[in-house]
C-alpha positions in Angstrom: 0.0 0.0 0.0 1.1 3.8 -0.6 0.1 6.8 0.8 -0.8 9.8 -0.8 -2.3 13.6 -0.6 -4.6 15.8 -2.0 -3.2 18.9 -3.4 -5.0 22.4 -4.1 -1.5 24.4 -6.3 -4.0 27.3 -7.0 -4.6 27.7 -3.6 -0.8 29.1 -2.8 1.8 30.7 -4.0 3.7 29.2 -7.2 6.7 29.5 -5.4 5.8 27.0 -2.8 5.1 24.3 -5.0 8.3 23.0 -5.6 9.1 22.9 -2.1 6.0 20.9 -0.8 6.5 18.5 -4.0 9.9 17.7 -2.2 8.2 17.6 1.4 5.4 15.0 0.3 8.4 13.1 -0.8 10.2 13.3 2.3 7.5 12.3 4.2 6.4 9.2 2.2 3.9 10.4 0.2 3.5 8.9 -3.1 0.6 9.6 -5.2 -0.8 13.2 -5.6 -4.6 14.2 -6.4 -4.7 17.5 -8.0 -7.4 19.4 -10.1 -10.7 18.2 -9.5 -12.4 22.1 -8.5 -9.7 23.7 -10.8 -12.9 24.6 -13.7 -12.5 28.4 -13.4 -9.1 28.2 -13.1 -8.3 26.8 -16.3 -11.3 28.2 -18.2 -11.5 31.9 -17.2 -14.0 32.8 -19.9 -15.2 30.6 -22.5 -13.1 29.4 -25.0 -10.2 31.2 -22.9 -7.9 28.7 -21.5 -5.0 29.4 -18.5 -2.7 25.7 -18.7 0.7 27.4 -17.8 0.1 26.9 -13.6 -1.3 23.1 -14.3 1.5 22.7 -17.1 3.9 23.2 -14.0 2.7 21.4 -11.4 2.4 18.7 -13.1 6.0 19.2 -14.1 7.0 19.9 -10.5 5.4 16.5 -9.3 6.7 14.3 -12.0 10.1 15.6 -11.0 9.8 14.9 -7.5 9.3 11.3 -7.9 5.3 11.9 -7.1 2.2 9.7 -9.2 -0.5 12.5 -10.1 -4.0 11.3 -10.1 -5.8 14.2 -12.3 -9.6 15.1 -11.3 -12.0 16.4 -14.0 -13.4 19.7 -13.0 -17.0 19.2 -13.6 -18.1 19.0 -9.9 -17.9 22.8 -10.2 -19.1 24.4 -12.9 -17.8 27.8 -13.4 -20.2 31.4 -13.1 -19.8 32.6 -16.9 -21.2 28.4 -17.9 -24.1 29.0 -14.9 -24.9 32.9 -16.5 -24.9 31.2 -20.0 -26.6 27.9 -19.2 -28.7 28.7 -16.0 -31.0 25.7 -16.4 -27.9 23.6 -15.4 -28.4 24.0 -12.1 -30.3 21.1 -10.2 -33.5 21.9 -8.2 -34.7 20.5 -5.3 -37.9 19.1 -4.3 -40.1 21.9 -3.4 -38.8 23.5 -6.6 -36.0 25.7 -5.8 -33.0 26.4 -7.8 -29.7 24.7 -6.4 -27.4 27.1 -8.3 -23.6 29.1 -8.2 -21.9 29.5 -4.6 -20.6 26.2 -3.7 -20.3 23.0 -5.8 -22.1 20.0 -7.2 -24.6 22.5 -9.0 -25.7 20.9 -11.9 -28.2 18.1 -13.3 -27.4 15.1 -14.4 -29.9 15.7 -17.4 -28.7 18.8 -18.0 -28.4 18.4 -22.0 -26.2 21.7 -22.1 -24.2 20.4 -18.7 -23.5 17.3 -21.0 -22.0 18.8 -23.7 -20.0 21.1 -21.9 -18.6 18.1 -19.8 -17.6 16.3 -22.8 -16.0 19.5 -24.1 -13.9 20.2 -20.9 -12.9 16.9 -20.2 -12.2 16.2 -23.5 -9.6 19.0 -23.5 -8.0 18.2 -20.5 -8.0 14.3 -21.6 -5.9 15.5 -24.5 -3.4 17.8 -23.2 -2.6 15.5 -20.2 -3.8 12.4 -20.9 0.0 11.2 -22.0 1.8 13.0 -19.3 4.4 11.1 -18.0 3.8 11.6 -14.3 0.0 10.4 -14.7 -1.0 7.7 -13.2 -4.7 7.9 -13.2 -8.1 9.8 -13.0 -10.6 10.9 -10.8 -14.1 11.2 -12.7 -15.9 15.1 -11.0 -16.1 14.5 -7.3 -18.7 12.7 -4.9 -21.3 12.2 -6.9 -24.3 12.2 -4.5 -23.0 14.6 -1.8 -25.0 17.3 -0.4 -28.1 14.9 -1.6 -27.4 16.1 -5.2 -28.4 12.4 -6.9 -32.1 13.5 -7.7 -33.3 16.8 -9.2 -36.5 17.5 -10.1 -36.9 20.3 -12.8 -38.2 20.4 -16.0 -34.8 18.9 -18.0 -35.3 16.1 -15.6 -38.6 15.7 -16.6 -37.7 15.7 -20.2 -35.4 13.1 -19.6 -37.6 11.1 -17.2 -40.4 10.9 -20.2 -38.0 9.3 -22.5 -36.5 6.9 -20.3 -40.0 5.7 -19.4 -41.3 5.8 -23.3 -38.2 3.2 -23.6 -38.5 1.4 -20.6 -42.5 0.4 -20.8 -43.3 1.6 -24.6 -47.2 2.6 -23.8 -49.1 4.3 -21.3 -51.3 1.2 -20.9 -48.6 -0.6 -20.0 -47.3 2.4 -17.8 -50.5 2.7 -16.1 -50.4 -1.3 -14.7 -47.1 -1.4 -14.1 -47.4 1.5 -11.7 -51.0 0.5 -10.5 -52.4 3.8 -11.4 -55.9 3.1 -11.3 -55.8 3.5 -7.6 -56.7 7.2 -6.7 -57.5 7.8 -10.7 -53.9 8.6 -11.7 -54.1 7.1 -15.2 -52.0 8.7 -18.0 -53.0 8.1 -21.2 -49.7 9.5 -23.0 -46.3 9.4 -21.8 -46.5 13.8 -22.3 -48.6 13.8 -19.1 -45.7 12.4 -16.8 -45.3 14.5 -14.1 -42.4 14.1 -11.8 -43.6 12.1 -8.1 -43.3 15.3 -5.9 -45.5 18.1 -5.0 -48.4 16.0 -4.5 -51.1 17.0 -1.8 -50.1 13.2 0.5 -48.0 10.5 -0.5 -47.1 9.8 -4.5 -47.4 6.4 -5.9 -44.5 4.5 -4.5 -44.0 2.7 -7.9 -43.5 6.1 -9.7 -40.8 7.4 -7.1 -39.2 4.1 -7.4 -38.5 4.5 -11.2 -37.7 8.0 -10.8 -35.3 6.9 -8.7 -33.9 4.0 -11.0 -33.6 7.0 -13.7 -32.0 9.1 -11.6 -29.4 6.6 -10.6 -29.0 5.4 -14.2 -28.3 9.2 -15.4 -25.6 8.9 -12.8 -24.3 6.3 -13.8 -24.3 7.5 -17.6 -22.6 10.5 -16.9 -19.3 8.8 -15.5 -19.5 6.3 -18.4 -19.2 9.3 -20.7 -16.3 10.7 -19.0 -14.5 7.2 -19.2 -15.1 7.0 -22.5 -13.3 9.7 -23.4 -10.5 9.6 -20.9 -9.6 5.9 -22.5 -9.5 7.2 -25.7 -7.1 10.3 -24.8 -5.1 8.4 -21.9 -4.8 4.7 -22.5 -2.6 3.1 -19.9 -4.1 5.0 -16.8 -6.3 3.8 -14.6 -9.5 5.5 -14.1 -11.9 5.8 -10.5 -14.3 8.0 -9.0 -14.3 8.9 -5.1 -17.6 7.3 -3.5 -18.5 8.9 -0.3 -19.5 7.4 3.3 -23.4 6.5 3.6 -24.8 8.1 0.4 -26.9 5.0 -1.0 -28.9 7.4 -3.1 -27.4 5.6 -6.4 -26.3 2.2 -7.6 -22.7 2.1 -7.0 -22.5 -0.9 -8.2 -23.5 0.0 -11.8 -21.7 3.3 -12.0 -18.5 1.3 -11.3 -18.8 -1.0 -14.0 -17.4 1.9 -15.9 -14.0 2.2 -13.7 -10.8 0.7 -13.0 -10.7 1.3 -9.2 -13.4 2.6 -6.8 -12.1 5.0 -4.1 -14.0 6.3 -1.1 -14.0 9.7 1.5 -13.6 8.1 4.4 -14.1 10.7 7.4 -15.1 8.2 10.1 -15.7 11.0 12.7 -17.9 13.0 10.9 -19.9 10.5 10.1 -20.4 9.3 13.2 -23.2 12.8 13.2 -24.2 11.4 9.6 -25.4 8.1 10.6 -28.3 7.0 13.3 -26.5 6.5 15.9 -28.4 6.7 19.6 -26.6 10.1 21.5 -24.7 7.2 24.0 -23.2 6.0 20.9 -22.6 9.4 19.3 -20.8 10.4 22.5 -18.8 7.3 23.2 -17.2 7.4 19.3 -17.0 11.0 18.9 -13.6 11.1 18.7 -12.2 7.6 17.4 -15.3 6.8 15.3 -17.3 3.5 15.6 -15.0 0.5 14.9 -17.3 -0.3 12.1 -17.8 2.7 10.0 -14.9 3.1 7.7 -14.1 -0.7 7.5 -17.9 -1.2 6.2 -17.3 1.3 3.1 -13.7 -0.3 3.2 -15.4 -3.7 2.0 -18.5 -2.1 0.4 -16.2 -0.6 -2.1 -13.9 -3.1 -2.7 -17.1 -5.0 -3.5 -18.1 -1.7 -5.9 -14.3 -2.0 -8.0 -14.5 -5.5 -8.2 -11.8 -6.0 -5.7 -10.2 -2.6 -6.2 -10.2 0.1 -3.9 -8.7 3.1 -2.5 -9.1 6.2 0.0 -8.9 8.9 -2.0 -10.0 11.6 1.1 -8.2 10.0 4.3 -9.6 12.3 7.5 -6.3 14.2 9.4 -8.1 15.8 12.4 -10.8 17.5 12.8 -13.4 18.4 9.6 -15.4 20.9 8.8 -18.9 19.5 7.4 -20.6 17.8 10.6 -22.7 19.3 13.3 -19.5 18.8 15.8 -16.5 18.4 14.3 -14.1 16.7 17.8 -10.4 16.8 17.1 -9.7 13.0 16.5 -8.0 11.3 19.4 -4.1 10.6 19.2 -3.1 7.4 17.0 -6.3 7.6 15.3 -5.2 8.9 11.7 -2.5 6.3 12.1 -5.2 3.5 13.2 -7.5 4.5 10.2 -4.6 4.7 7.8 -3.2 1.1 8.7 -6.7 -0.4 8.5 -7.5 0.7 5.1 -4.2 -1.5 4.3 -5.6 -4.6 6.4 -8.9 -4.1 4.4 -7.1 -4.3 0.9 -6.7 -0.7 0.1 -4.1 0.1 -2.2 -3.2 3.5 -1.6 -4.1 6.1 1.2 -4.7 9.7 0.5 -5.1 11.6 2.9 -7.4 15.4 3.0 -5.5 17.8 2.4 -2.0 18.8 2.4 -2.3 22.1 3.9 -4.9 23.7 5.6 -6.6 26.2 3.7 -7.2 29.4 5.4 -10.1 31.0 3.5 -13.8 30.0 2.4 -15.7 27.3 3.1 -13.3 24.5 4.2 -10.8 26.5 6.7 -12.0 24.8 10.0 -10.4 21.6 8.1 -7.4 20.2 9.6 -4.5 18.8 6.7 -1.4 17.3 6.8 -0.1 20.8 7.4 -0.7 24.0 9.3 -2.5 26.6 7.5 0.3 28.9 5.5 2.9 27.0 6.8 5.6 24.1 6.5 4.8 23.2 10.1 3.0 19.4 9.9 0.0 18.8 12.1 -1.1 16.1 14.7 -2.7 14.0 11.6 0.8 15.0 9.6 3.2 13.9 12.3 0.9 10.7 12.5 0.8 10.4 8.6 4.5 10.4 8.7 5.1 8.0 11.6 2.2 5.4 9.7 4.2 5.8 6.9 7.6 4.3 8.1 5.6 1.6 9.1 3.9 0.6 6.2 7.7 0.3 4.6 8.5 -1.8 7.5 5.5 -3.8 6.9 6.4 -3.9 3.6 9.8 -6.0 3.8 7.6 -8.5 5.6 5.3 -9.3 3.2 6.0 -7.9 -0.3 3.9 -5.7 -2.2 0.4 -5.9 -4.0 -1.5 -8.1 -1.6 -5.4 -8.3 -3.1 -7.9 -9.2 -0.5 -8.3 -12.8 0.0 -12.3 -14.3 -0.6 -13.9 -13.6 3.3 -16.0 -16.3 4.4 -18.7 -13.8 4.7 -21.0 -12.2 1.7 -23.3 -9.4 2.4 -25.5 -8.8 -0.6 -25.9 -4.8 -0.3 -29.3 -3.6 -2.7 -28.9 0.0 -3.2 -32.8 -0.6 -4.5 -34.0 -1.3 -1.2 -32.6 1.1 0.0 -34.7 3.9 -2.1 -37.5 1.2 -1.7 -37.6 1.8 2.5 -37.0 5.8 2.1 -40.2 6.0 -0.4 -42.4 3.6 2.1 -40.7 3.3 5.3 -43.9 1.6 7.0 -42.5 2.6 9.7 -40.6 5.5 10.5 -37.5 4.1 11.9 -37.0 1.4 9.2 -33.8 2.2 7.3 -32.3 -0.1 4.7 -29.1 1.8 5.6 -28.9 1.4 9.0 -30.0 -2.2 9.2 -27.3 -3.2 7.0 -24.9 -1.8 9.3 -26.0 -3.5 12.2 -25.7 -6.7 10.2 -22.3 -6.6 9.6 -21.6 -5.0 13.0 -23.1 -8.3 14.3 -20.7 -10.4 12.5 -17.4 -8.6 12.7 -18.0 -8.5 16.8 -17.4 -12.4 16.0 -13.9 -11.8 14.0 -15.0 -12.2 10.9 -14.2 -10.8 7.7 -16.8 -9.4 5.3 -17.0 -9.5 1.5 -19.9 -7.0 -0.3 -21.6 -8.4 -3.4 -24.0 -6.8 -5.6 -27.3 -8.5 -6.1 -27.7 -11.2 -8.7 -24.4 -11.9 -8.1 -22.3 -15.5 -7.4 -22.3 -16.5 -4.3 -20.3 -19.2 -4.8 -17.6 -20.0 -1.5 -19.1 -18.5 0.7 -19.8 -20.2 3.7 -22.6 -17.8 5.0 -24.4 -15.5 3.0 -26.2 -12.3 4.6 -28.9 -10.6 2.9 -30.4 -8.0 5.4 -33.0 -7.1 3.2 -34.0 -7.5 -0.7 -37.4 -5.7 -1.1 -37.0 -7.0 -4.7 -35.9 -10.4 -5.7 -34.9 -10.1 -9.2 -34.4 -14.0 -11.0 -30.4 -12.9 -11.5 -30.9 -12.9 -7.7 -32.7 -15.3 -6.6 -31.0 -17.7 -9.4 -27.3 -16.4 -7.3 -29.5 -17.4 -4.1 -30.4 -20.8 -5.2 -27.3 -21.9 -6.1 -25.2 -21.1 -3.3 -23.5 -23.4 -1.4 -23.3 -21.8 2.2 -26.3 -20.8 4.7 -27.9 -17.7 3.4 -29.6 -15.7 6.3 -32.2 -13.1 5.0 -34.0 -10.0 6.9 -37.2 -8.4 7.6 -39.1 -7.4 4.4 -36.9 -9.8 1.7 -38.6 -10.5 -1.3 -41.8 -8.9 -0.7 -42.2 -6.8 -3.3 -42.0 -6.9 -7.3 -40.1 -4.9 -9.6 -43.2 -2.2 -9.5 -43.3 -1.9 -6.1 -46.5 -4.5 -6.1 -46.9 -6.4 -2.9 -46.1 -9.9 -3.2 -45.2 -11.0 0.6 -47.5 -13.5 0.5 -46.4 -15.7 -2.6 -43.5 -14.5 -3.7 -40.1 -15.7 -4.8 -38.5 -16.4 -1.6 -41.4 -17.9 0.0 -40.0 -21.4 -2.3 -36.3 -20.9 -0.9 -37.8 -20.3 3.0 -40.5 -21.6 3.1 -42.2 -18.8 4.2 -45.9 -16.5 3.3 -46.0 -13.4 5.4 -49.9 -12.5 6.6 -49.5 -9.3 8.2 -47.1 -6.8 9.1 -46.4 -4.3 12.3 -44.3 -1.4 12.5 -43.1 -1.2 16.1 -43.1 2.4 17.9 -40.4 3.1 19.9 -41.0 1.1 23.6 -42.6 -1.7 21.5 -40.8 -4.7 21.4 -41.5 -8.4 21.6 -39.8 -11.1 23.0 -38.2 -13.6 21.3 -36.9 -17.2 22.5 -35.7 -20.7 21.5 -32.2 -20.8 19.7 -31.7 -17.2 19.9 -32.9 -14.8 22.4 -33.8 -11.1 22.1 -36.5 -9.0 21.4 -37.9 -7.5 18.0 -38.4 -4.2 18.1 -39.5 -1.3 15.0 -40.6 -3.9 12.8 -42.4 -7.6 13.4 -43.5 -10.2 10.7 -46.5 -12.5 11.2 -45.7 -15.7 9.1 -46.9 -18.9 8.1 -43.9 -21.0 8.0 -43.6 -24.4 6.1 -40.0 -24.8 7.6 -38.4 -25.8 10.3 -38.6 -23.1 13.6 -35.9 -22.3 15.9 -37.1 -19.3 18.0 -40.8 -18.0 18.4 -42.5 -14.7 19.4 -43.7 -14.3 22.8 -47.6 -15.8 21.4 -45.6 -18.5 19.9 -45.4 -17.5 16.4 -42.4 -18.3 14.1 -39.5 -15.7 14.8 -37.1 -17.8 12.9 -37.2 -20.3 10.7 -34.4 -22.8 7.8 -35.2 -24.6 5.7 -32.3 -26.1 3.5 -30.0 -23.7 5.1 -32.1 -21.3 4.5 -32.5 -18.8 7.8 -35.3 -16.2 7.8 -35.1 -13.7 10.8 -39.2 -12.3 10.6 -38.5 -9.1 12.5 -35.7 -6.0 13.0 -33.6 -7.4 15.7 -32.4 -5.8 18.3 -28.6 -6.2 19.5 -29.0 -8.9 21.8 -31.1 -10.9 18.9 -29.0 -10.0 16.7 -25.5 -10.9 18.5 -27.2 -14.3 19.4 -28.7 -14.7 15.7 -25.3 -14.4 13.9 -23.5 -16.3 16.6 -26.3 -19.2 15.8 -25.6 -19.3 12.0 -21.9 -18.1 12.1 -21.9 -21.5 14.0 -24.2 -23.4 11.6 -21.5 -22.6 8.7 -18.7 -23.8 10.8 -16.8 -20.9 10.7 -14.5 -20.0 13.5 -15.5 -17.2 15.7 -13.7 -14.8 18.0 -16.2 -13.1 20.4 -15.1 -9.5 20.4 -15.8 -6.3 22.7 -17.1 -3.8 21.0 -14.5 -1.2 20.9 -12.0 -4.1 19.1 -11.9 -5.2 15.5 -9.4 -7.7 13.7 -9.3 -8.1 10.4 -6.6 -11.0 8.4 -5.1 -9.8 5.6 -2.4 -11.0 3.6 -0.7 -14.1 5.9 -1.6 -11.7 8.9 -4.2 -11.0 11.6 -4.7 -7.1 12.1 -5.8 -5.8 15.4 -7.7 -2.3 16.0 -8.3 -0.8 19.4 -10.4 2.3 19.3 -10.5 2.1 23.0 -11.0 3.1 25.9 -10.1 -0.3 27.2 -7.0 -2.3 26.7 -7.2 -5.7 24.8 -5.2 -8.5 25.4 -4.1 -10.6 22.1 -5.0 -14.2 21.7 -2.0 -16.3 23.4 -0.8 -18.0 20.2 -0.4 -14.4 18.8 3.7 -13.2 18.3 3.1 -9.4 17.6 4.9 -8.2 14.2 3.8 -5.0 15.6 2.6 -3.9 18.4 2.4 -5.5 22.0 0.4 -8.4 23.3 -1.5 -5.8 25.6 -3.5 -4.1 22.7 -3.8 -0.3 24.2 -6.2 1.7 23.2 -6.1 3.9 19.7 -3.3 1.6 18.3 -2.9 -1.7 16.3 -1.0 -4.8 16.3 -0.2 -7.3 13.7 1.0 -10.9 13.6 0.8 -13.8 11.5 -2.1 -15.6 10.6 -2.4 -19.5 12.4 -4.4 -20.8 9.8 
């Protein structure tokens, strides 16, 4: 694994350039990300182009010995584009303009935003695209961020009309596909589309759905246009496009059919305040993160690139962006660093070099001081991780991909959008569940692959699927033919492509066993109890089946809780964490796979011939007894890491 640093040259003097070039060097950095916001810079007015200060920089980095990832600028399209082309800008759901002043202000079906995309990338591709100090790309920046996946204006509509004349070729079939004889919502010509927003109560779930799918798709299309024409310009370089941390709001899976490598942002404190956490938990990770957070987008993404990832944003200390931003605690930057290496990463870049001091980012930390050569906490850790990872390095070579895990977690970015548009019940997040899922399991030791749905499932010894509102046949074909137990959540297979209810008969009911009568969403202070092979209670949502399987573990009236059938496991309710702990202990077990009860502040990870171990604290861990530290002691303290070698 390498490090590396994300670099802003227009922000400071020219003069300094060649100096931090050599200091990034020094301090084993390897691979720089430049570019990426640069738009206005390049292209003060149309048509008139300023290449001399990225003409040296890119110079100045080659000749230090540094790999240059280039960004394309179109995350921030510049004022004279917005004053010529205002109906680029995105708009939200109540209608209002998203436009200049920040970034990420545009629409994907923006046919003008389009062209002028392919035009600036397309010049950038060929001036640089052969530069000898290029390595790779980065494709705009965080797609998704600042909930910027879904606008609803009228050049999304436009585009919406089409991809539903293409995707259901008449209104008649339109209008049973999306049900819309309930409430008298038949169309009878694809022209009266309207987008699913604005209405007086809830808008059919089946049209918000495929809005959604479009939306996502457009995504998705936009990167594959940018590929396109960076391979053409700049064969030989690897292309990727930095994911961020809990934004599910499009198929990352399909967008990164289109790249070579998926990155990610990881910023594990901030989005401690992003996700659901309870205010105990919020306060007990506030400044080390929750042991789970960046390793679940770790193996999410290096699900999304096919077994290629990277951290292209790597949190230094504090950030700017969340309701409380806590300085991280020391050893943490270090701790996330070496982690992303346990978790197959192949290079870490860390956010930013030097602290800016102006607009909207100065409260967030970088390697360095603002204006200054002097390196901050998350620098002087960044440096000390970095002598490490060269000693590491003599010890086990370089290029290490992630061995299979024993572990699959199918991750449905429809189900997802599928709970936002009917929750049922407020509380029921696709999002969250998932995370408590593979909290559950790593608290046993175990290591985690992510797989797309429809996808083989072939070696694993347990499958998880926390929920699948929709089981396509790619995915329940993948389901039938693996070879390992397959656990499945609340709310799996019962719905159809059009968001038709099919709980009682469908699909899955033939690999469970399993027809659901009725459904309860559970209020907060409703729960109920749940004994036999695992013990626990259900609480926010509760399934009433009728099970033709066998049942290990009932409701409090004696209803089937659980149930298998041909190693099959179906969990009829949201569990809480005793439930849960016990329910993956019981089929962790069932799949005879080796488990190592964890506390909840540890996490170990194996990796190459080794066993990592990560302490976010407060309390010290002692390694098992057959374990010879590589690093670290045998008395795990907390914020740090040890590493020996694998037993098996």
């Amino acid at each position: 694994m390498k490090l590396g640093v994300c670099y802003y040259p227009e922000h400071w003097p020219s003069d300094w350039w060649r100096r931090d070039a050599k200091r990034m060097k020094e301090l084993g950095i390897d691979y720089v990300r430049i570019g990426e916001f640069a738009w206005s810079r390049l292209e003060p007015k149309r048509d008139q182009f300023d290449f001399a200060w990225l003409d040296e920089i890119m110079d100045i980095l080659h000749q230090a010995g540094l790999k240059i990832i280039l960004g394309t600028p179109t995350a921030t399209p510049p004022k004279w584009l917005m004053d010529e082309f205002p109906a680029i800008a995105a708009v939200d759901e109540e209608g209002r303009s998203r436009g200049f002043g920040s970034r990420r202000h545009y629409s994907f079906s923006s046919a003008d935003y389009w062209r002028e995309s392919r035009r600036i990338v397309e010049i950038i591709a060929k001036r640089y695209g052969t530069h000898p100090g290029l390595v790779g790309w980065q494709t705009d920046n965080e797609y998704g961020c600042h909930d910027t996946t879904i606008s609803w204006g009228p050049e999304d509509l436009r585009a919406y009309k089409d991809w539903l004349r293409l995707r259901y070729q008449s209104a008649d079939q339109l209008n049973e596909a999306w049900g819309s004889v309930f409430w008298s919502m038949e169309l009878q010509d694809f022209d009266e589309v309207v987008l699913p927003n604005g209405t007086v109560t809830e808008p059919n779930p089946a049209a918000r759905l495929d809005f959604w799918r479009f939306s996502s798709e457009q995504v998705a299309n936009y990167d594959t246009m940018q590929c396109a024409i960076l391979r053409k310009h700049s064969p030989g370089r690897w292309i990727t496009h930095n994911f961020m941390g809990f934004v599910s709001d499009f198929d990352h899976f399909k967008l990164a059919e289109s790249l070579d490598i998926a990155s990610w942002d990881s910023y594990p404190i901030g989005f401690v305040e992003k996700f659901r956490f309870s205010e105990d938990e919020r306060v007990r990770w506030a400044e080390t993160s929750h042991p789970d957070i960046a390793a679940f987008h770790h193996d999410l993404y290096r699900g999304v690139g096919r077994g290629r990832f990277s951290v292209m944003e790597q949190q230094p200390g504090p950030v700017n962006w969340a309701p409380w931003n806590p300085v991280p605690k020391p050893g943490m930057v270090r701790l996330w660093t070496m982690e992303a290496l346990a978790h197959g990463a192949e290079f870490v870049s860390y956010f930013r070099w030097r602290q800016a001091h102006f607009a909207q980012e100065q409260f967030h930390a970088g390697l360095n001081q603002p204006q200054s050569d002097i390196l901050s906490p998350g620098g002087e850790q960044a440096k000390q991780v970095a002598g490490e990872i060269d000693q590491l390095r003599k010890t086990i070579g370089e290029n290490h991909g992630a061995a299979k895990a024993p572990v699959a977690m199918v991750f449905d970015y429809e189900s997802h959008w599928a709970t936002v548009i009917q929750p049922q019940g407020q509380d029921f997040r696709y999002e969250e569940l998932a995370f408590r899922w593979y909290e559950a399991i790593r608290r046993l030791g175990l290591d985690v692959d992510f797989v797309s749905p429809g996808a083989s499932l072939a070696g694993y010894a347990l499958v998880l699927v926390p929920c699948a509102i929709n089981l396509t046949p790619n995915f329940h074909a993948a389901l039938s033919k693996a070879n390992g137990k397959v656990l499945y959540g609340p709310r799996s297979g019962s719905k159809d492509r059009h968001s038709k209810n099919v709980s009682h008969s469908g699909p899955l009911s033939e690999l469970t066993g399993n027809s659901i009568k009725q459904v309860a969403s559970l209020r907060p202070g409703l729960s109920d109890p749940v004994s036999g092979k695992i013990s626990g209670s259900a609480v926010r949502w509760r399934e009433y089946l009728q099970a033709d399987a066998t049942i290990l573990a009932r409701f409090a009236n004696g209803d089937p809780a659980l149930t298998e059938k041909n190693g099959h496991y179906y969990i009829a309710c949201w569990a809480d964490a005793s439930l849960l702990s016990s329910l993956m202990l019981l089929v962790a077990k069932a799949a005879k796979l080796e488990t190592i009860p964890l506390p909840a502040h540890v996490r170990v990870r194996h990796h190459a011939g080794l066993v990592f171990a990560f302490n976010y604290g407060p309390d010290d861990w002692h390694l098992p007894d057959e374990a010879v530290p590589l690093m670290g002691s045998k008395v795990l303290k907390a914020q740090d890491f040890a590493i020996w070698k694998d037993p098996v």
